[in-house]
C-alpha positions as a printed NumPy array, in Angstrom:
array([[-46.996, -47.07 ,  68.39 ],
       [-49.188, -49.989,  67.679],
       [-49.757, -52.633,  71.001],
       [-49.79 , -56.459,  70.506],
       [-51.021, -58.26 ,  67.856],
       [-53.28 , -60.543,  69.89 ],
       [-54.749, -63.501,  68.197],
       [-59.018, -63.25 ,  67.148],
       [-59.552, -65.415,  70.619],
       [-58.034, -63.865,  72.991],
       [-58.477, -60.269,  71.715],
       [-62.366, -61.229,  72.447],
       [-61.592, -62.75 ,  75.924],
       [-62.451, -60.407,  79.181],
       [-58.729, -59.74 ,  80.996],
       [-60.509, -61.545,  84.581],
       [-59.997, -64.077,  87.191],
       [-62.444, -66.5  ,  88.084],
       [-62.449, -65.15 ,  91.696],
       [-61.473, -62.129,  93.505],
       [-59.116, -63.295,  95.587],
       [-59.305, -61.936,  99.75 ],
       [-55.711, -60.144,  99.5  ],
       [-57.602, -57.99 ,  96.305],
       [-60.687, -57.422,  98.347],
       [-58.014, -56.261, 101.769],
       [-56.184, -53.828,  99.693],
       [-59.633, -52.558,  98.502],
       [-60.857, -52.155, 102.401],
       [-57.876, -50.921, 103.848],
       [-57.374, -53.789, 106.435],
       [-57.272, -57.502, 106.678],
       [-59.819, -59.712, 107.435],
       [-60.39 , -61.255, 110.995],
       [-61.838, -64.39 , 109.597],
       [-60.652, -66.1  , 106.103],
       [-63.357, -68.466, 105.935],
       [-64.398, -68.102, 102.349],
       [-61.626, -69.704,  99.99 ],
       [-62.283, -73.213, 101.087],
       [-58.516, -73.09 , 102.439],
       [-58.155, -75.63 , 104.901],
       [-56.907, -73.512, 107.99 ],
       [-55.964, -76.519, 109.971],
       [-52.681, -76.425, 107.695],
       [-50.02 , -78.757, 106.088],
       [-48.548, -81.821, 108.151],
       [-45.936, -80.506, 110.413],
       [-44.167, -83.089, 108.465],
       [-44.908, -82.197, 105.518],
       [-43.758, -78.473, 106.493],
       [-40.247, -79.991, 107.913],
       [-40.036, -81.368, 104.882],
       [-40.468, -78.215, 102.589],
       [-38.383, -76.419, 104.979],
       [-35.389, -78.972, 104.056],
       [-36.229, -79.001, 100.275],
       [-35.699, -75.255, 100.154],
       [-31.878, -74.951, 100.632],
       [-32.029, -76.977,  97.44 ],
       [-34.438, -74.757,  95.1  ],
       [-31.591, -73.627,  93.367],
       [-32.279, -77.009,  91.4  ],
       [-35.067, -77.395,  89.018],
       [-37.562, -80.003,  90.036],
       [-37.712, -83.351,  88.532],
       [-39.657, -82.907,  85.513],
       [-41.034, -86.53 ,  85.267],
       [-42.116, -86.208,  88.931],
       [-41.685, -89.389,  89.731],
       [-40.782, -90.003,  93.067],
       [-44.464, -88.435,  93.806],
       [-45.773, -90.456,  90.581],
       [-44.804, -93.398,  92.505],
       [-45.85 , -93.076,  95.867],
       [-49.428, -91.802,  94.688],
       [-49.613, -95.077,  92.458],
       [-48.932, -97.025,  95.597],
       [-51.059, -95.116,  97.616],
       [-54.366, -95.931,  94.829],
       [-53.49 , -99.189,  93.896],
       [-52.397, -98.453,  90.12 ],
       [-49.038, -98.143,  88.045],
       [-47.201, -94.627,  87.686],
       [-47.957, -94.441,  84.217],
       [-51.849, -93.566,  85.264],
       [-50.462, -90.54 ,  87.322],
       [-50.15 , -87.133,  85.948],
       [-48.733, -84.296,  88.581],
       [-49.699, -81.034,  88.139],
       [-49.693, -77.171,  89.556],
       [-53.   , -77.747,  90.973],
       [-56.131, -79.385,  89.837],
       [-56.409, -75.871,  88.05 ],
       [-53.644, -76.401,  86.161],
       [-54.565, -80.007,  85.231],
       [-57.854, -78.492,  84.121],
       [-56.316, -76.21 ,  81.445],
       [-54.303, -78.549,  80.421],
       [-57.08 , -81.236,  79.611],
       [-58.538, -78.486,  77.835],
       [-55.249, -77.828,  75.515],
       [-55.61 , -81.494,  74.797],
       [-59.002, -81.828,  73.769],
       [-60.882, -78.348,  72.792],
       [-60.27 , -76.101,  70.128],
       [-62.665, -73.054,  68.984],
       [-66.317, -73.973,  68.579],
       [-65.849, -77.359,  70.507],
       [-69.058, -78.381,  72.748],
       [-67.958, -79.157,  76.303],
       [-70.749, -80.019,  78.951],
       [-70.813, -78.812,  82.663],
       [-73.481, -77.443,  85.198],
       [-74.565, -73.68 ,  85.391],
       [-72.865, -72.6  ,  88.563],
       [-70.592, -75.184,  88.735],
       [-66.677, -74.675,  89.193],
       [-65.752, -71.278,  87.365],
       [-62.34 , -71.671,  86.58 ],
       [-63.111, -74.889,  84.346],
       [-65.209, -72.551,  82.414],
       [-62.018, -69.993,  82.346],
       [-59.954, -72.861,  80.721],
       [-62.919, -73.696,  78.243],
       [-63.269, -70.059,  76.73 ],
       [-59.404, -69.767,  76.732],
       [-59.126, -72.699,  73.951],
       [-62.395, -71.14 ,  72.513],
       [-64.27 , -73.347,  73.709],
       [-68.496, -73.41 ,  73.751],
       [-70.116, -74.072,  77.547],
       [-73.207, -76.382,  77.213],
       [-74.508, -76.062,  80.706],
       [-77.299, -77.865,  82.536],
       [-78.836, -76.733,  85.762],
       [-78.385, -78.457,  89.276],
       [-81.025, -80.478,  90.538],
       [-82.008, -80.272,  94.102],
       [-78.751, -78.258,  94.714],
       [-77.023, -80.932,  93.329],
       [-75.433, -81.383,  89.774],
       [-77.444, -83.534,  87.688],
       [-75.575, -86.397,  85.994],
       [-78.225, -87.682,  84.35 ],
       [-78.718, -84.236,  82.45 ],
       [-75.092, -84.121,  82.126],
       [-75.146, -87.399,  80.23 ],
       [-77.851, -86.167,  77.961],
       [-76.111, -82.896,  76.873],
       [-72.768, -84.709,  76.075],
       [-75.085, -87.113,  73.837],
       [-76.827, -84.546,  72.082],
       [-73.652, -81.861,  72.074],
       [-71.154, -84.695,  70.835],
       [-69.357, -83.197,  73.681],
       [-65.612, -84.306,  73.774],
       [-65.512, -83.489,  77.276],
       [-67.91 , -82.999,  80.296],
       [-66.778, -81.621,  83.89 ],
       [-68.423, -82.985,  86.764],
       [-67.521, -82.229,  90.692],
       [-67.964, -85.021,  93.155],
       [-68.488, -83.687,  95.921],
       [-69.682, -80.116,  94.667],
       [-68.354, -77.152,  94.734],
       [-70.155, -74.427,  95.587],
       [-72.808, -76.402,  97.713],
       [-70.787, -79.348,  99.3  ],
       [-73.702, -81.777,  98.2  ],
       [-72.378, -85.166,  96.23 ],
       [-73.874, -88.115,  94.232],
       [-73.227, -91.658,  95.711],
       [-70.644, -93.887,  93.827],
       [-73.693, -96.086,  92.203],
       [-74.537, -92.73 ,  90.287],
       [-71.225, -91.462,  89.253],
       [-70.645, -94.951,  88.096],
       [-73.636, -94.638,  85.486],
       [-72.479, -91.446,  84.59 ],
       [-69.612, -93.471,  83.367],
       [-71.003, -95.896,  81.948],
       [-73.342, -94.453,  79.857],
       [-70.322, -91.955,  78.608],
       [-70.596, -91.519,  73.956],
       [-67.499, -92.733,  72.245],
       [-64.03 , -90.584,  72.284],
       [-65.952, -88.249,  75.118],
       [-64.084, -87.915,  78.395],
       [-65.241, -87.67 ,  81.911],
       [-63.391, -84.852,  83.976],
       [-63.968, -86.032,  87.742],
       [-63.251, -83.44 ,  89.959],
       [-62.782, -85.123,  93.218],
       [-60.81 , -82.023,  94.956],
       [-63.114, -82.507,  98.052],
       [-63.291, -85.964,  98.486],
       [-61.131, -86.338, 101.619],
       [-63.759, -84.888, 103.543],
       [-66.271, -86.672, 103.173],
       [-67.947, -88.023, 106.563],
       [-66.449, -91.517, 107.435],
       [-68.341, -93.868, 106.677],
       [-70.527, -92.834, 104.127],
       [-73.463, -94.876, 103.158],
       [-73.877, -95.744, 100.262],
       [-70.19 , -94.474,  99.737],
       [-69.236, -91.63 ,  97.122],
       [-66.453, -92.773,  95.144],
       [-66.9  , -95.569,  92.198],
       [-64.018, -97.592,  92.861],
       [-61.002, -96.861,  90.743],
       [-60.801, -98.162,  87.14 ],
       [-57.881, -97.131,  84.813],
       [-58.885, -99.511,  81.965],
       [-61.182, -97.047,  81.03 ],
       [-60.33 , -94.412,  78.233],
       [-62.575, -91.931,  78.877],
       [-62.172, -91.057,  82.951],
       [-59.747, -88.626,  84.299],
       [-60.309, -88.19 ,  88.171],
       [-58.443, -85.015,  89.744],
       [-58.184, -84.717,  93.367],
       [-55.124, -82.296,  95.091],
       [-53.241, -81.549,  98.205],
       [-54.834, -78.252,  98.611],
       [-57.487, -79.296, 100.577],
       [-57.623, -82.249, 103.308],
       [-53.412, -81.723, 103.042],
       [-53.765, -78.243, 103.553],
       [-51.356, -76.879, 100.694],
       [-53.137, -74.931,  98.675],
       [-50.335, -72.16 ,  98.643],
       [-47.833, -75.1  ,  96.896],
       [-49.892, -75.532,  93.967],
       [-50.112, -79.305,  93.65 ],
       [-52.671, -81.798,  92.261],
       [-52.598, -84.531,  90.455],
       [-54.632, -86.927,  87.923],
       [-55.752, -90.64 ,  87.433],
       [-56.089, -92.066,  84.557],
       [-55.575, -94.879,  81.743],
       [-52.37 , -94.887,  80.974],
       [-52.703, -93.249,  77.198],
       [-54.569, -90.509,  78.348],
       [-52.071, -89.495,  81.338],
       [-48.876, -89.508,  79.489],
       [-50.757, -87.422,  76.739],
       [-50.551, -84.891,  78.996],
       [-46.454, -84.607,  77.994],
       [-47.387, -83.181,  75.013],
       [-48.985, -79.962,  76.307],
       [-47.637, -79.658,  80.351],
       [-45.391, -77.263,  81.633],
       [-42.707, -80.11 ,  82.742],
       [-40.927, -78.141,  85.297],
       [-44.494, -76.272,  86.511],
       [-44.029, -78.21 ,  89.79 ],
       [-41.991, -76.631,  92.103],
       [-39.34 , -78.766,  94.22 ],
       [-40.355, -77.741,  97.439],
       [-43.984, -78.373,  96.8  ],
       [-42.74 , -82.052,  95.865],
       [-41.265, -82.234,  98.737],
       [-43.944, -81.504, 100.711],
       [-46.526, -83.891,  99.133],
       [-44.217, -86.668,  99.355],
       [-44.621, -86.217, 103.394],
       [-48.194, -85.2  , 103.171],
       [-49.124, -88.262, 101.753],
       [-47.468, -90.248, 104.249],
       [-48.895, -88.566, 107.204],
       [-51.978, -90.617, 107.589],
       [-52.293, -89.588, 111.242],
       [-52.474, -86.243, 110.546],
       [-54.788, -86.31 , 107.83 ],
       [-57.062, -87.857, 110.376],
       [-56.929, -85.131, 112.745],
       [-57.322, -82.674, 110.165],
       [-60.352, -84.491, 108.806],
       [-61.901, -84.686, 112.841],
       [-61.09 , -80.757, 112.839],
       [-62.985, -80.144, 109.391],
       [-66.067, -82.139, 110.468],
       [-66.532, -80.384, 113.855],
       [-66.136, -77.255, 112.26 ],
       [-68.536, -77.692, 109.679],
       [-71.056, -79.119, 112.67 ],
       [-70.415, -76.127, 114.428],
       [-71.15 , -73.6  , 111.428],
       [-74.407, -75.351, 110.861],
       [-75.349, -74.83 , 114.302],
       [-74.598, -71.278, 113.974],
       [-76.72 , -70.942, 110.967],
       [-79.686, -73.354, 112.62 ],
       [-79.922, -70.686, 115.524],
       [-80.721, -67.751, 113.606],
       [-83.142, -69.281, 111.324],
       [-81.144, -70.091, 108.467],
       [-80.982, -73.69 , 106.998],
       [-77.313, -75.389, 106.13 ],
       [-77.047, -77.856, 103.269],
       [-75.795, -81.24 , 103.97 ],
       [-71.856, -81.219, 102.982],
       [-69.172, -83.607, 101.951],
       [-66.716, -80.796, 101.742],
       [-64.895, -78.445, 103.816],
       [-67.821, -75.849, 103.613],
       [-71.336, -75.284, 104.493],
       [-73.822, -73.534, 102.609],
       [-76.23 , -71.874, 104.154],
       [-79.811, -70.963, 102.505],
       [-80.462, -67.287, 103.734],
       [-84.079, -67.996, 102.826],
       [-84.763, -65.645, 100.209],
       [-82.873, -65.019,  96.959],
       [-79.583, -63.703,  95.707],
       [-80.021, -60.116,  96.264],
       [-80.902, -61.076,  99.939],
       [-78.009, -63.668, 100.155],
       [-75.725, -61.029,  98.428],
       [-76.846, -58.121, 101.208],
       [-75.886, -60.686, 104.028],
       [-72.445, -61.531, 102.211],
       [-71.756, -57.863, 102.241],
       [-72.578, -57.072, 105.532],
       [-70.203, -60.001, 107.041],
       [-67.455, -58.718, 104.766],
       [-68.037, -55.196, 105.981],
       [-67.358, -56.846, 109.706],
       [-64.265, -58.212, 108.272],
       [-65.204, -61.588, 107.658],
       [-64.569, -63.028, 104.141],
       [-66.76 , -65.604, 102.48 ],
       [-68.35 , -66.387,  99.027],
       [-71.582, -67.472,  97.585],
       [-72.395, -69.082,  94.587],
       [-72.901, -67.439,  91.317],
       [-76.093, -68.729,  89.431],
       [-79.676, -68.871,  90.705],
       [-80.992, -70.176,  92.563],
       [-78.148, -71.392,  94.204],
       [-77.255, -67.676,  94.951],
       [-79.769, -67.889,  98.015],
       [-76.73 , -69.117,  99.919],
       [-73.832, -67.884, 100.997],
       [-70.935, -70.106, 101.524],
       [-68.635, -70.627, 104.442],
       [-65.307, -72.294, 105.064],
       [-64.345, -74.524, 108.41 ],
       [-62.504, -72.193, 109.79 ],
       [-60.638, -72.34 , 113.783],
       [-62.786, -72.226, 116.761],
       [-61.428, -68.586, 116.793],
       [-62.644, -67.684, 113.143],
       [-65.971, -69.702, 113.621],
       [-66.718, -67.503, 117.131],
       [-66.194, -64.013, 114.896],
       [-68.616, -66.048, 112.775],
       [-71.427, -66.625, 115.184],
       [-71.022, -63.222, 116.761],
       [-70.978, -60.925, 113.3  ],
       [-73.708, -63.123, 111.938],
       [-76.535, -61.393, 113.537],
       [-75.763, -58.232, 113.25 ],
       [-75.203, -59.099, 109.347],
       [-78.617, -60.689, 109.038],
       [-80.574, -57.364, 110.635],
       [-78.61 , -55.305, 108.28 ],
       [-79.818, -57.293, 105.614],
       [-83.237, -57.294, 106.285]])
């Protein structure tokens, strides 16, 4: 009996994930970790709001969520100044992502990002058959600059840019994203990735966000409620953009991809500016704290604008890799970046004073296994 007949691209696509996820790597060990400070999960949680909320919505799941998501359309055009029509809901800024890639890449088509940068973008790229241009960071930062100059030369239709970065937490200030921008070729589009942008310190000078402008054709600016909202399990993110390129998203979107109860909880999320506060206070002590830890055995953090720190082991990837290991083995999970020489660091979450004190006491003992 003969199996699937798979179309040319995907019978030539690896069957992978972008990440291996911590339940894969607990069913591996045996046991769970002690401290999940490696996803970038915000541990601090959703709004208890937000949670009363979801718990209400779910006697009603029976129902199919509004497609046109507009109660959520609307409140997150109120909250940014701009008219529902430049909102696009999504499962996630990951699901956004594959979507702007149905919508403008097809096999062969150049698209323009930084080697190392955010993985599953490249997933969505080489499922439409898609060819990466990459550029390296600069200064453990992504490079707009280059960025620019490969989507020139490329004819790229679309280039992905994270502000601030993930995996190293650094950013660009607004002035530089803003020339990015404006120095964009014709018909290309700007994907912003602004998942992180939340926590970044208050008040930043000079500040990292260009302000928003949805006249523009070519800027689409993703940011979520998996991170400062803490609701990364609920799968929602959203986009902003000019008005054309938003609703073009109709064409190729799952409409009822958004689940009810994760509308539900969004709506209240949103609202809960005092909470997003705290949570924001709780992220920036904990990533003080980690960088402390690191400090005081000789390792050097990275200034961050995220909820993570990355910490330089000092050496390379093989090193950084050895120390990973060895703070998995002691059943803490965390993640380091993929692409020299970035890979010198490994990568930690804010975690609870709880997870951060496994932290400090494993860390040691990881290092002299290491060395």
């Amino acid at each position: 009996m003969t199996g699937p007949r798979y179309t040319p691209l995907v019978a030539g696509l690896p069957a992978t994930v972008p990440f291996v996820g911590p339940e894969t790597q607990e069913r591996q060990r045996g046991r769970p970790f002690e401290a999940r400070i490696g996803a970038n999960e915000n541990v601090f949680g959703p709004s208890p709001k937000a949670i009363a909320a979801m718990n209400a919505a779910a006697a009603d799941a029976w129902m199919y969520a509004d497609p046109e998501n507009l109660e959520l359309k609307q409140a997150l055009a109120a909250h940014h100044g701009v008219a529902p029509d430049n909102i696009v809901v999504g499962e996630g800024i990951d699901g956004l992502l594959g979507y702007l890639n149905r919508l403008l890449v097809e096999e062969g088509t150049p698209v323009v990002t930084s080697l190392g940068a955010y993985p599953t973008f490249n997933y969505h790229v080489a499922c439409c058959g898609g060819r990466l241009v990459t550029v390296p960071y600069k200064d453990d930062r992504e490079d707009p600059e280059a960025l620019l100059a490969a989507a020139r030369a490329a004819e790229a239709p679309l280039v992905y840019f994270a502000n601030p970065d993930n995996p190293m937490g650094t950013w660009q200030d607004a002035d530089t994203v803003q020339t990015l921008i404006d120095g964009l070729p014709e018909n290309t589009v700007l994907c912003l990735d602004e998942a992180y942008i939340e926590f970044a310190p208050e008040p930043m000078t000079p500040p990292i966000a260009p302000p928003l402008d949805v006249s523009h054709p070519g800027v689409i600016r993703f940011r979520t409620f998996s991170k400062a909202y803490g609701m990364a399990g609920a799968r929602i993110g959203y986009g902003i953009a000019e008005a054309s390129l938003a609703l073009a998203f109709n064409k190729v979107r799952n409409h009822f991809g958004v689940n009810r109860v994760a509308l539900a909880g969004a709506l209240a999320a949103l609202a809960d500016t005092a909470y997003l506060a705290e949570t924001q206070r709780n992220v920036w002590q904990a990533c003080a704290r980690i960088a402390d830890i690191a400090r005081a055995h000789g390792l050097q953090p990275l200034p961050t604008a995220t909820n993570f720190v990355a910490i330089d082991c000092g050496r390379d990837g093989h090193y950084a890799k050895k120390v990973l290991d060895a703070l998995v083995a002691r059943d803490v999970f965390v993640r380091m970046p993929f692409v020299e020489p970035q890979n010198r660091c490994i990568r930690v979450s804010a975690g609870r004073p709880e997870d951060l004190a496994i932290f400090e006491r494993v860390l040691p003992e990881a290092l002299a296994d290491a060395d």
